[in-house]
N, C-alpha and C positions, 0 to 999 in steps of 0.2 A: 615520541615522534609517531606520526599517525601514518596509517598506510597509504594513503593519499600524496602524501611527500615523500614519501621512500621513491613509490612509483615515479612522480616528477621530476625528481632530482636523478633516476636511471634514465627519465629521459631525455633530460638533459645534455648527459654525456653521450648517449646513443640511443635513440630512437625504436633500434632494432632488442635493445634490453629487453623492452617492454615486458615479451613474449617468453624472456629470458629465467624469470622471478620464477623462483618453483614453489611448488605447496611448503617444501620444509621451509624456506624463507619466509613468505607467509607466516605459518603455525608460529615460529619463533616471534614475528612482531607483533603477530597479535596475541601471544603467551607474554609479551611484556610487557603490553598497553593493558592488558585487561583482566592480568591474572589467571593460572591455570585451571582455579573454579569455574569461570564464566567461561574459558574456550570450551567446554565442553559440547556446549548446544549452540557450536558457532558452527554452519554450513564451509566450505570451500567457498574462499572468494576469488573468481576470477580476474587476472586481469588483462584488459585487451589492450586496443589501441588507445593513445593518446586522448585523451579527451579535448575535444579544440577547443579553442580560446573561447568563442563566444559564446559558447555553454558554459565553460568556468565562469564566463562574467555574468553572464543572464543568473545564473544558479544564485553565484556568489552574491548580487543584489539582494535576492530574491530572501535567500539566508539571512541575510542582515535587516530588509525588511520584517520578518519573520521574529528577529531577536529581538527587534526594538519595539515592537509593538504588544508583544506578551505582558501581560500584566505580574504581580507578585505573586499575587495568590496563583499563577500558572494557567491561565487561559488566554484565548485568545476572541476579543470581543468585537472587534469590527464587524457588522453585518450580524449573523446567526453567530449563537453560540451554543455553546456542549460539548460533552463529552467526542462527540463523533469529528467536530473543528477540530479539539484541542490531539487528537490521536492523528488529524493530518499533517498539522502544524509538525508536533512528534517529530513523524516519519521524514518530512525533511530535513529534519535536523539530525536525524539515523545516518540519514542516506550524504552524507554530508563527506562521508570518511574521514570524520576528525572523530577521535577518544571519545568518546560519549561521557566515560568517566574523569577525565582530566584535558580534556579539549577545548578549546574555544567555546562550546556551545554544552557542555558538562553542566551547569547552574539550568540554563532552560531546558534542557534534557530532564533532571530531576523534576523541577518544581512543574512540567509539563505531569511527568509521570504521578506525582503527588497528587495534583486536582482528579486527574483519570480515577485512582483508585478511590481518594479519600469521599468522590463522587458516588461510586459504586453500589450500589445496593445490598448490602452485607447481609441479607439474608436469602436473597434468588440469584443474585449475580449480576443485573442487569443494569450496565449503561446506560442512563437513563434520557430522557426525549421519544427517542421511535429507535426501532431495529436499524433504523438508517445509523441512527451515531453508535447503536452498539457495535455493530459490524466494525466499523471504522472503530472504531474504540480500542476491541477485539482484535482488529488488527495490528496495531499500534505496539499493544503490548506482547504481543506475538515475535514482533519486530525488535522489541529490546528484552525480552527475555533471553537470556543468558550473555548480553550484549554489555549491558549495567548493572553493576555490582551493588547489590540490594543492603549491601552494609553501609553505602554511601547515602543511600536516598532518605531518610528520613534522619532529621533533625531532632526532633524533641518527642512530644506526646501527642502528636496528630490522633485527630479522630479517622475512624478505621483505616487506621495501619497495618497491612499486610506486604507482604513481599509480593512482588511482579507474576512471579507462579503461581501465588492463589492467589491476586485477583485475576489473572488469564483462567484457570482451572477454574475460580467462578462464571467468569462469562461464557464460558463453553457448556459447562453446565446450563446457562439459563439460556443460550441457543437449542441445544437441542430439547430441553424440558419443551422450550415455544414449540418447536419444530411438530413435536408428539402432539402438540394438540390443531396441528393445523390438516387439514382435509386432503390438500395436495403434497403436502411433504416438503414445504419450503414456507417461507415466509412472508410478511405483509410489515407495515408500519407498529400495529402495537403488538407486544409479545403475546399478548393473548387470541390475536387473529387467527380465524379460521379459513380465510382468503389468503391468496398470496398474489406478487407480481416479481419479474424477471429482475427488474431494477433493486428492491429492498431486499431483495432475498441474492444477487450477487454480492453486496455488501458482506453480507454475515455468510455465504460460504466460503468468501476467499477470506473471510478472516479465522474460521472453521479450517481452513486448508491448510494455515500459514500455523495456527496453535499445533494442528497437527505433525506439520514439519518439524516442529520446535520439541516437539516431546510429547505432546501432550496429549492425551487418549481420546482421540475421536473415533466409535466405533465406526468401520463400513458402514453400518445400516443407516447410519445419518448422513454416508458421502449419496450413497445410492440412492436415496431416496431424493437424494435433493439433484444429483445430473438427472436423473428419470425425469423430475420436470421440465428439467432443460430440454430433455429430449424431444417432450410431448410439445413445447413450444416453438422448437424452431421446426420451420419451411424445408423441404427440397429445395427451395433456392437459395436459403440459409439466411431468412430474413426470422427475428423471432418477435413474438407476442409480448403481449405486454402483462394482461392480470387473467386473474383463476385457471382454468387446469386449459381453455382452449381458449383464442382467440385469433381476431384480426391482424393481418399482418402488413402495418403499416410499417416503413422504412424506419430506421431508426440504427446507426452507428454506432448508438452507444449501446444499444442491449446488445446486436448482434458482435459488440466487442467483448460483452459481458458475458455472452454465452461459450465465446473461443475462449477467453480467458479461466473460466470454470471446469472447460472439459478439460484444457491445459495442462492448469494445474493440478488436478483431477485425475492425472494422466489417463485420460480415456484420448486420445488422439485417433485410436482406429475405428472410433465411432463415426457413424456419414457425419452425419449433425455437425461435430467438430469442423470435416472436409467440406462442409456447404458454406459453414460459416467464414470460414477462412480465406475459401474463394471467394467470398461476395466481399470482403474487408479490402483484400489486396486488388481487387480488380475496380475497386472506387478509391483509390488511394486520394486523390483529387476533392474526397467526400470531408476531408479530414474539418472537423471544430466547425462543421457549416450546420450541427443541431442545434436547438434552441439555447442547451447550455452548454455550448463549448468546452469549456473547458472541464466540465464532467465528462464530456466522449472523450476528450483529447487523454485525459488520465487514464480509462479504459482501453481507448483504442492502441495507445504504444505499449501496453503488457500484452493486449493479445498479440500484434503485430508481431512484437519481438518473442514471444512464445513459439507463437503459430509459421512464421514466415520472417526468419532475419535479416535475409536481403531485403525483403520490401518494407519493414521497417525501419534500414537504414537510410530508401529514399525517400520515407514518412518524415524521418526524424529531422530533414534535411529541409523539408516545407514547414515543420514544428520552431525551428529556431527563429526561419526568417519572420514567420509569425508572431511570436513572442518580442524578438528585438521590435516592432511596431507598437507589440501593446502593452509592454514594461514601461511604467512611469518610473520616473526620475529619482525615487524610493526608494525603486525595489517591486513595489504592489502589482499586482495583478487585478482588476478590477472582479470582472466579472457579475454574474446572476445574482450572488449568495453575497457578495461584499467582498476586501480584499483579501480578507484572511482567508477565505475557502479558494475564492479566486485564485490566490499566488500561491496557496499550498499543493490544488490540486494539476496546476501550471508548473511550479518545480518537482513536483513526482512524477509528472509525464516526461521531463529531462533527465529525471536520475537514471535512466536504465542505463544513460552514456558511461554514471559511474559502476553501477551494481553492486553497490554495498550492500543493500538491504538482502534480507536474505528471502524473501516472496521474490525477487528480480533475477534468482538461478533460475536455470536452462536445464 
């Protein structure tokens, strides 16, 4: 029984349970969905209020669009594809609060996690396309390390078969090897870059953030180095740049959600930069999914939001539904810039926070 139904079926009976559930109730069901190995590197999961219906049904399309379109080999090929798709695809299916290991969504859960690694670069680390899909790659596995029980995942004699923690412990590796050789101390498109921009380089620190939550040894000198960009990029008015160590500071929702979400999770919060940024977020709430790619802000904007400001997230999250019931096709898909699969992936992870499974979505 998944912790998803436990909570439903308490609220069933009363509403006011919710609130009710304590961490040892918790511990205990997720020490028998997933084994005492795997709870180990399992965070506290909250749980709040009811999730309302039409996020369950937006989600739950969106889920099953998501299943049905994965291929065997474990990708997902509508529009772009890689490793960076196939690790957002993943996370929906993380965030899902069903068993990852015996759930509804267990089979795509694996064979997701299989192409991620057996993709892998088995001697640098590196998720390969651009630092965009490593990040996201990165993150993914971050996300079901100690979540999925590595005795289940492989089948037979797959090529490079490794377990979930090393290939996370490779890709962090091959983040900061890039990192050392980059001028400004953060990242650009190929790992070999010595430029960087706000946009590719939030990918692979919040996937740097989330390995680190999880166990995994990320020195300081590579958190600091890489907010120090942050720093030097974003405005007093808390609008931030886009590439190399200084620029122009055009409007843009989604970096300055990238930039709150960084310091965040970062916990740097009594940095100004954090307080510019967060004011300029919540005081354009109205701004929401109106960038070029929507639905890349919209995935940005509700982690910072709910990091940064959870009131005004919850009136974000409230214009995010009625949105989505418009642009949810009859599928499940989400269209968008990149195609459906990134579309509807990066569209149901801006709704997960309603669940907070994931463990990058603690507070």
């Amino acid at each position: 029984m998944t912790i998803a139904v436990v909570q439903s079926k308490a609220n069933s009976m009363n509403p006011n349970l919710t609130q009710q559930i304590t961490t040892s109730t918790k511990v205990l069901i997720l020490s028998l969905c997933l084994g005492s190995t795997a709870l180990a590197q399992l965070p506290n999961i909250r749980v709040g209020e009811v999730v309302p219906r039409d996020v369950r049904e937006i989600y739950d399309r969106g889920l099953q669009y998501l299943a049905n379109s994965q291929s065997e080999s474990g990708e997902w090929a509508s529009g772009q594809t890689g490793p960076g798709v196939n690790g957002m695809a993943l996370m929906v299916l993380l965030a899902s609060g069903e068993d990852p290991n015996f759930g509804l969504y267990s089979n795509h859960i694996r064979r997701a996690l299989r192409k991620i690694i057996s993709d892998q670069n088995a001697a640098t680390g590196y998720c390969g396309n651009s630092m965009y899909h490593h990040g996201f790659a990165m993150l993914s596995l971050a996300e079901a390390y100690g979540a999925v029980d590595d005795r289940n995942l492989w089948a037979g004699n797959e090529p490079n078969r490794r377990s979930i923690g090393q290939a996370l412990e490779l890709a962090v590796r091959a983040a900061i090897t890039s990192q050392k050789k980059n001028q400004f101390g953060a990242w650009r498109y190929s790992p070999e870059s010595t430029d960087a921009d706000t946009s590719v380089s939030g990918a692979v620190m919040v996937g740097l953030l989330a390995a680190r939550n999880a166990g995994i040894e990320v020195p300081d000198e590579v958190i600091d180095k890489a907010v120090n960009y942050y720093v030097k990029m974003t405005s007093e008015s808390g609008q931030v740049a886009y590439a190399g160590g200084f620029g122009g500071f055009d409007e843009s929702i989604a970096r300055i959600s990238i930039a709150t979400l960084v310091y965040s999770v970062a916990r740097r919060k009594d940095l100004p930069q954090f307080k510019a940024t967060i004011k300029y977020l919540t005081q354009r709430l109205e701004s929401s999914g109106n960038d070029h790619y929507a639905e890349y802000t919209r995935y940005y904007q509700s982690q910072a939001l709910f990091q940064g400001d959870v009131e005004a997230w919850e009136k974000w999250n409230k214009q995010l539904v009625r949105q989505l019931k418009t642009t949810q096709a009859a599928d499940g898909s989400v269209q968008g810039q990149f195609g459906p699969a990134i579309g509807t992936s990066l569209s149901m992870l801006s709704l997960a926070l309603n669940y907070r499974f994931l463990p990058i979505y603690e507070r």
